[in-house]
C-alpha positions in Angstrom: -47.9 -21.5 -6.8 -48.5 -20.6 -10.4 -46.4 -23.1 -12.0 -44.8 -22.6 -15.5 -43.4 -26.3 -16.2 -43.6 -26.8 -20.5 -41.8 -29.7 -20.3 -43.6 -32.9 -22.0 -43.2 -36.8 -20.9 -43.1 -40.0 -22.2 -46.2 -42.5 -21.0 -45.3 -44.3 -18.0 -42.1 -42.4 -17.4 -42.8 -40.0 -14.8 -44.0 -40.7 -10.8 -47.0 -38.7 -10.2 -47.3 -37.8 -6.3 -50.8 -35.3 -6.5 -52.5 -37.1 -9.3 -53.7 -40.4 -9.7 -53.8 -42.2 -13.4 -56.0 -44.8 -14.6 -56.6 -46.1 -17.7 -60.1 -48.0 -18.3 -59.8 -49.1 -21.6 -59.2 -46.3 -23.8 -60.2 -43.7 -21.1 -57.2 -42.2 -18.8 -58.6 -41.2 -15.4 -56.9 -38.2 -14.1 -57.5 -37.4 -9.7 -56.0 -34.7 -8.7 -54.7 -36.1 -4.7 -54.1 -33.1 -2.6 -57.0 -34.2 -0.4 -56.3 -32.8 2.7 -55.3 -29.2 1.4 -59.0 -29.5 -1.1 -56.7 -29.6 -4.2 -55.5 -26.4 -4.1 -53.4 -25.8 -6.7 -49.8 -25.9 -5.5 -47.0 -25.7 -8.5 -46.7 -29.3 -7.6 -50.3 -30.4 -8.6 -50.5 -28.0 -11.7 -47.4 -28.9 -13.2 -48.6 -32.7 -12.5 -52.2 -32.3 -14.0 -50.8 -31.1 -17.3 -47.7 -34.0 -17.6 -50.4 -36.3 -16.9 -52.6 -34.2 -19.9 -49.6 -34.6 -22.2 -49.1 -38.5 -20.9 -52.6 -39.0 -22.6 -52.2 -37.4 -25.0 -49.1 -39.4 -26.3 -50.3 -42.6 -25.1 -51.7 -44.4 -28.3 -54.1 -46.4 -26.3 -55.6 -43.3 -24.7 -58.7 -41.7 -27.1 -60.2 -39.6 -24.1 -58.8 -38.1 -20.8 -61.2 -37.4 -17.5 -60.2 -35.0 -14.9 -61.5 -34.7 -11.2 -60.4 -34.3 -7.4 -60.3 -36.5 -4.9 -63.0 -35.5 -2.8 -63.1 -31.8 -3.9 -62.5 -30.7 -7.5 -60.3 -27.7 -5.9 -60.7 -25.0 -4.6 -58.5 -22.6 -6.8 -54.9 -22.0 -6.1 -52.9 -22.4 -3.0 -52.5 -19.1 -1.5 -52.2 -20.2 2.2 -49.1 -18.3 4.4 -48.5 -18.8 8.1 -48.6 -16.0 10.4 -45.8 -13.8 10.3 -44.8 -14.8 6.8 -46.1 -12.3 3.9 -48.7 -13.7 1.2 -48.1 -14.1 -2.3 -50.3 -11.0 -3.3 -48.0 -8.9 -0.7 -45.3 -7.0 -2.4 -43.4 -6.7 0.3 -42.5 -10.6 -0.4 -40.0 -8.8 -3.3 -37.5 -6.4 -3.0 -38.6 -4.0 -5.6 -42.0 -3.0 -7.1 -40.8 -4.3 -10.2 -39.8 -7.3 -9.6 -42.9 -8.1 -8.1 -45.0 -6.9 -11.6 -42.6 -9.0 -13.3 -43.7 -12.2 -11.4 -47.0 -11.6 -11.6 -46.2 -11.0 -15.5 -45.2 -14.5 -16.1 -47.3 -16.0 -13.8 -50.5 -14.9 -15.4 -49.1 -15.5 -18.5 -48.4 -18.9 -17.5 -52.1 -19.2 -16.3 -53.3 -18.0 -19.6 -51.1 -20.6 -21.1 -52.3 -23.7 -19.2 -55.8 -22.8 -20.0 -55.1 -22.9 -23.2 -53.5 -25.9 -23.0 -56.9 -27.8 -22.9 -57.6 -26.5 -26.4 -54.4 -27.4 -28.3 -54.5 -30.8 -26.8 -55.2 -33.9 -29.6 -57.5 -35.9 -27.5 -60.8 -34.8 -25.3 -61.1 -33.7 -21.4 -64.2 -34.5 -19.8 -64.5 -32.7 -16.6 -66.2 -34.4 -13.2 -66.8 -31.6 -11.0 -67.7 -32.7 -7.5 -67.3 -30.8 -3.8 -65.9 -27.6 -4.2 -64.5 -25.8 -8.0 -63.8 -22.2 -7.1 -61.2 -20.0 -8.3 -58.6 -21.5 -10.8 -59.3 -24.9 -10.0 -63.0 -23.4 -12.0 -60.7 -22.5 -14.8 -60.2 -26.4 -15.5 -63.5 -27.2 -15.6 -64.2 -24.7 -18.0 -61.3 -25.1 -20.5 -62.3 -28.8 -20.5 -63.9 -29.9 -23.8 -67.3 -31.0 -21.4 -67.9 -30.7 -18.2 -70.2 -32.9 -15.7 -71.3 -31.9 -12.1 -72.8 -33.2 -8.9 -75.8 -31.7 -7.5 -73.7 -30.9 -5.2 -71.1 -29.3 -6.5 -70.3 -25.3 -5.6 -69.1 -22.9 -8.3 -67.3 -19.9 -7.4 -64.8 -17.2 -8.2 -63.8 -15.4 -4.8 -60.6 -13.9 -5.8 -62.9 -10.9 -7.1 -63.5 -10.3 -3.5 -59.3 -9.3 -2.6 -58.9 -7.3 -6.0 -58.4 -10.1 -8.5 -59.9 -11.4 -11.8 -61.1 -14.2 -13.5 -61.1 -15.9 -16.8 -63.1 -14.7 -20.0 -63.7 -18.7 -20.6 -66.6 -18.3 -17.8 -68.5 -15.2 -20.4 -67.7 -17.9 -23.4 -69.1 -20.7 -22.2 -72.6 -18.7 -20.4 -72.8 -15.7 -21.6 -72.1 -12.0 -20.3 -75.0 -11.6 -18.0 -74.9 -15.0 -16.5 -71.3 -14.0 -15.8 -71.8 -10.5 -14.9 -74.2 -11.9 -12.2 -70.9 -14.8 -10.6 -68.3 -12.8 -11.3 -68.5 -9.5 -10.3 -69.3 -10.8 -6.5 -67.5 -13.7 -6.2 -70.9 -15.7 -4.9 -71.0 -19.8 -4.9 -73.4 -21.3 -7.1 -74.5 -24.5 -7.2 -74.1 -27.6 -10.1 -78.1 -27.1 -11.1 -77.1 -23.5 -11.7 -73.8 -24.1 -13.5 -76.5 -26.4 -15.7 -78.8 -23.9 -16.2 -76.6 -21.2 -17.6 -74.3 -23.4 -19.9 -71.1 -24.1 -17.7 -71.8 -27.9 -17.6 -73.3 -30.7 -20.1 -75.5 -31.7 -17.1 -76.0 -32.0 -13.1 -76.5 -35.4 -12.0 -77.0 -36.9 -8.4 -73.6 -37.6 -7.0 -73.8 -41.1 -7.1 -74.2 -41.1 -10.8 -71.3 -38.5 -11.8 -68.8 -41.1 -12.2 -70.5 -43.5 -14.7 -72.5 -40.8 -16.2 -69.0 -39.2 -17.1 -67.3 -42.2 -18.3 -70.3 -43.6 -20.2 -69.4 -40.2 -22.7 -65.9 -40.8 -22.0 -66.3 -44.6 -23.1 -68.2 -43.7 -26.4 -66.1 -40.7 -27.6 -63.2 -43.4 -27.0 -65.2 -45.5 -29.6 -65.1 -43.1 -32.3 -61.9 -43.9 -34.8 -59.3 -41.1 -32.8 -58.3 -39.2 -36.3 -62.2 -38.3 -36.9 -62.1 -37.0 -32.3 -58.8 -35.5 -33.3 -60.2 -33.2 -36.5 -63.3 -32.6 -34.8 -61.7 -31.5 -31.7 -59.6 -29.3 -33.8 -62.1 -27.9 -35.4 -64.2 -26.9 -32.4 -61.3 -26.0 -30.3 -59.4 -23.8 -33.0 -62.5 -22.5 -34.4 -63.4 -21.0 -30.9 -60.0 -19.1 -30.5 -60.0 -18.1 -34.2 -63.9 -16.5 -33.7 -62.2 -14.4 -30.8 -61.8 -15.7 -27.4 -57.6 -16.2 -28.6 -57.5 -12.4 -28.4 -60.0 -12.3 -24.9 -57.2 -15.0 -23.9 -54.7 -12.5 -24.3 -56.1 -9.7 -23.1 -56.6 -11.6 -20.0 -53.1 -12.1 -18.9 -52.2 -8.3 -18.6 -55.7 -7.4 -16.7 -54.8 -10.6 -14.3 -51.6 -8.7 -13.7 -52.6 -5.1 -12.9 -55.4 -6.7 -10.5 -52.5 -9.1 -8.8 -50.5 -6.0 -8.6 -52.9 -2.7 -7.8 -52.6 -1.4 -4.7 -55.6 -0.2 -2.6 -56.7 0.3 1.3 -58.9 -2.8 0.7 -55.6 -4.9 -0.6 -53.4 -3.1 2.3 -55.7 -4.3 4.5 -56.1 -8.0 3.3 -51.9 -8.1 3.1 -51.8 -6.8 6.8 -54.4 -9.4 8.0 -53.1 -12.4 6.4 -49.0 -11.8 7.6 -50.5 -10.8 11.3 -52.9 -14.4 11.5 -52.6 -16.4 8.4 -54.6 -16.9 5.4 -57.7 -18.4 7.5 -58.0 -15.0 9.0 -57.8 -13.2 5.4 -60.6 -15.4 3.9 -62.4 -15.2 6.8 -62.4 -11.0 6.6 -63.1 -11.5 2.7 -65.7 -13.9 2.8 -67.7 -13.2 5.9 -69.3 -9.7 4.2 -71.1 -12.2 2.0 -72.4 -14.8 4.6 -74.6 -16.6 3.8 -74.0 -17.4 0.2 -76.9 -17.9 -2.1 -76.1 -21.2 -2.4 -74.0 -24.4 -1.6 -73.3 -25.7 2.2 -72.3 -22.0 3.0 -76.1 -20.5 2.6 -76.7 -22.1 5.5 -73.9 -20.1 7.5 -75.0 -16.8 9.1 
């Protein structure tokens, strides 16, 4: 969980086993292949989508990368622990209280780091957002250059509900009081809302995602790749220099005091989860807010 792999690759060097890559014309296709887990981010599957970022971004014959789950986008990082094993928010996993901060120090910095990744990047990242995006698997999608969604695609950041946090990109990209409204419960949305309040260029049918993703993809490929490169620069740069750099820092040490705070509602979370496993934890955090205001689980009472 959490990985923090800098390390770039050569094109074609490196065996992917989570992602998928294919290149249609001068597009590279990135899936993310955890299917049965949702694409939850394991250290595995992070460190894989960004080798597979830096590929395509070294590849000469690559002008713009597209990013999107096999089945579900994901549905944030991999936080799952068996029953009688203690979860990764639990600081009795370490053997001081400071050497739990300092994981959760360079893990959120890491975080910050592969967001930011997307923005120092040469070439484009079109998102395709379909099934479930919640948590940090959201965070993709957002530090993407565009996004595209499926009517039915769910939004969501959860992890507010166990005493977490989530990324200022979401305020950027929509606003503070669209964000105030998702973030500060953790509630899904839906792709026509993500539309509606900025996250995503546009909600399409399902059936349509796909080509309506790669018909962008396929013309920003068509632009010579110095004038995408400048442009991208410009945008990209432009956007940390008028402030969300310094939101970007500021992020990584609230991440950590929220990983790391200790409350009854935390104790109580950390006590579930090692007694019956992460399905009972989500089900104690979740249930409170049953039936969500939208997505499959507004239907669940």
């Amino acid at each position: 969980m959490f990985a923090n792999n800098d390390k770039k690759v050569i094109p074609g060097e490196y065996e992917y086993k989570w992602v998928k890559l294919e290149r249609i014309g001068k597009v590279l296709k990135i899936t993310f292949d955890r299917t049965k887990q949702l694409n939850a981010l394991s250290d595995e599957l992070e460190s894989e989508i960004h080798l597979a970022l830096d590929e395509g971004d070294a590849d000469d014959g690559v002008n713009c990368m597209v990013i999107t789950g096999n089945g579900h986008f994901g549905v944030g990082y991999d936080m799952a622990n068996e029953p009688g094993e203690k979860n990764v928010l639990d600081p009795g996993r370490f053997d001081t209280v400071g050497d739990f901060i300092a994981f959760w120090q360079e893990a959120d910095d890491a975080i910050v780091r592969r967001q930011l990744h997307f923005f120092n990047l040469k070439k484009p990242v079109i998102a395709a957002v379909e099934g479930y995006c919640l948590g940090g698997s959201m965070w993709l999608a957002m530090a993407s250059d565009m996004a595209y969604c499926s009517e039915t695609a769910v939004f969501g950041q959860p992890e507010i509900r166990h005493c977490s946090n989530s990324t200022f990109l979401i305020p950027a990209l929509c606003g503070r009081q669209h964000a105030s409204r998702w973030l500060y419960t953790g509630d899904h949305f839906d792709g026509k809302e993500a539309e509606r309040i900025g996250l995503v260029n546009e909600c399409v049918p399902p059936e349509k995602l796909m080509d309506t993703v790669m018909y962008v993809a396929e013309r920003v490929a068509k632009v010579p790749h110095l004038s995408v490169r400048y442009m991208k620069s410009l945008i990209m740069q432009g956007t940390l220099a008028a402030g969300l750099a310094s939101a970007m820092e500021y992020t990584a040490p609230i991440s950590t005091l929220g990983h790391t705070a200790h409350s009854k509602e935390r104790e109580e979370f950390m006590k579930l989860a090692e007694e019956k496993g992460i399905k009972a934890f989500l089900e104690k955090r979740d249930g409170p807010f049953l039936p969500e205001p939208m997505g499959p689980k507004s239907k669940v009472k």
